[in-house]
N, C-alpha and C positions, 0 to 999 in steps of 0.2 A: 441722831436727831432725838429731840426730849420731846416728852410731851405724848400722847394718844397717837395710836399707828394711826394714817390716813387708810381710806378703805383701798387705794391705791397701793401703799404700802402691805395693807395685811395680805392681798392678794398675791401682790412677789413675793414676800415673807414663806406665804402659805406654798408656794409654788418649789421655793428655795429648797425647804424643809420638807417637800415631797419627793425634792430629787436626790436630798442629801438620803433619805429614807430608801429608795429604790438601789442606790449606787452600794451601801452597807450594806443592802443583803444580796448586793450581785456579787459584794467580795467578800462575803458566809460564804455563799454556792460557792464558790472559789476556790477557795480555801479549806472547804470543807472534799471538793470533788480530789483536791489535792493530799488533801490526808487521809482518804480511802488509797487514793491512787496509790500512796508511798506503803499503807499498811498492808503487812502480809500477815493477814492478822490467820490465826490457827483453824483449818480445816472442820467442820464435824460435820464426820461422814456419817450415814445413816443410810437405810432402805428409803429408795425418793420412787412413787409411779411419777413417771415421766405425762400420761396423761395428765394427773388430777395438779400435778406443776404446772403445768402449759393453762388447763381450765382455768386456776388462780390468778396467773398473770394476764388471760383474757379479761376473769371480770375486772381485776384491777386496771385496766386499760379501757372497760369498754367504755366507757364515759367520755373519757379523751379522745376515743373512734367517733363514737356518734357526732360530740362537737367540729371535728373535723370533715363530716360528712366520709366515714372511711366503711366501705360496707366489710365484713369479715367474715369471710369461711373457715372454717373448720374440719380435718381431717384429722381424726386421731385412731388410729387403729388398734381395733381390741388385742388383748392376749402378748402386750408389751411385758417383757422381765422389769422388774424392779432392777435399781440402778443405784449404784452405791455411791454418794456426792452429799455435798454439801446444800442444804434446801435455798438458804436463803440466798447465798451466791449463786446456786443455778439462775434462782427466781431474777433475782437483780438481774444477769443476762440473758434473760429474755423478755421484762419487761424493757431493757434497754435497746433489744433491736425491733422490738415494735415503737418503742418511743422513735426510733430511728429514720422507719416506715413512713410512721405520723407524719415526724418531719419533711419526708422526703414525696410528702403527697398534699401539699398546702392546698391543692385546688380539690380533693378527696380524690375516693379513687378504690381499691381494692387491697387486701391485705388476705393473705391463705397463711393459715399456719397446717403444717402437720406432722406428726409421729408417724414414725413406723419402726418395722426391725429386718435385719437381716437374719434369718433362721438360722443359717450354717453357723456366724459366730456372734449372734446374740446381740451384733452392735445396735443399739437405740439409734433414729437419726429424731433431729428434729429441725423442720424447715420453716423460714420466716421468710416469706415469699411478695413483695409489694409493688402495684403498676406507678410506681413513683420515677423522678426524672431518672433516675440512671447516677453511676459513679464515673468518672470519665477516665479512659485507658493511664492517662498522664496518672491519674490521681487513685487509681485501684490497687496501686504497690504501697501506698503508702498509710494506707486510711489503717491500719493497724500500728502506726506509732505514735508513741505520744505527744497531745500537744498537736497533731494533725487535725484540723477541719476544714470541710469544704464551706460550712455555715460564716454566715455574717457575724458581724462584731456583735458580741455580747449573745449570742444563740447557742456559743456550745463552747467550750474548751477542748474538745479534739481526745480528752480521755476517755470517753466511755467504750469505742471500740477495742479502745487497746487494755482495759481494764477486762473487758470481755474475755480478749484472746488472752489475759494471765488466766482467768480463773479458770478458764475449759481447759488449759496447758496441765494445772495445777489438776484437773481432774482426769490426766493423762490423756484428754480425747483431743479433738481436732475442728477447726472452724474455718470455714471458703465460705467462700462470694463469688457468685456470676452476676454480672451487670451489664445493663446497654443503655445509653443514653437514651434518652424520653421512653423507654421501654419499661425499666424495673429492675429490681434489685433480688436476688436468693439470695440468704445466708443458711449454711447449712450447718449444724454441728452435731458430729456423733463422740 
């Protein structure tokens, strides 16, 4: 059509070009969560306190708590060994199973995280503990592979847990889940 948009037109126009806007940067996130996913990108290990990581990943999250109404405790226990790992990959796993949490507590709700150690062999744990729906028995074997989600279309690509369990693999420790439906979700990692 020639001529001056009708205000008719400029409104679908505008509408158009709001969705074409939304949909190119859903398939950034995409494409981008897929080329972390594919990258094994190179280690650097360092002395990490496992407290003052976990405290960084709170405040970096507490904004997204509050808006979700999520209230947060804190348990971190003094006189933890420093940990030799990689920071920002740690950090990345566990801002991602509080981002997890969040999710899994749309109406709010609670979220505990804690440290601690075992004395006898020094293992660090740290727990991400949420009163969110639960994982369902059917779907608790699998939330670790990739490309699995329980989320709605367009809410998540199913790689973040499994990018998780690479990086704790790669930092020779280990990562479980107890869950119950409408109860809540523990992930632990030591």
């Amino acid at each position: 059509k020639r001529g001056p948009l009708t205000e008719d037109y400029q409104d679908k126009f505008a509408s158009y070009l709001n969705l074409m806007e939304n949909e190119t940067d859903r398939c950034s996130k995409i494409v981008s969560n897929l080329l972390a996913f594919s990258r094994k990108s190179e280690l650097e290990f360092s002395e990490v306190s496992i407290n003052e990581l976990v405290e960084k990943c709170l405040m970096l999250s507490g904004h997204k708590l509050r808006l979700s109404n999520i209230a947060l405790e804190r348990k971190l226990h003094d006189g933890l060994p420093m940990v030799r790992g990689d920071y920002n990959q740690l950090q990345q796993s566990i801002i991602n199973l509080i981002f997890n949490s969040i999710d899994a507590m749309p109406q709010g709700g609670k979220l505990l995280v804690t440290t601690s150690t075992n004395p006898k062999d020094r293992v660090v744990t740290i727990e991400v503990k949420d009163t969110g729906c639960g994982i369902s028995k059917a779907d608790l074997p699998h939330i670790f592979e990739p490309f699995f989600t329980t989320k709605s279309e367009g809410q998540g690509l199913g790689l973040g847990l499994s990018m998780v369990e690479g990086i704790i693999e790669r930092h020779k420790g280990s990562i479980n889940v107890v869950s119950k439906i409408g109860k809540g979700t523990t992930f632990t990692l030591k």
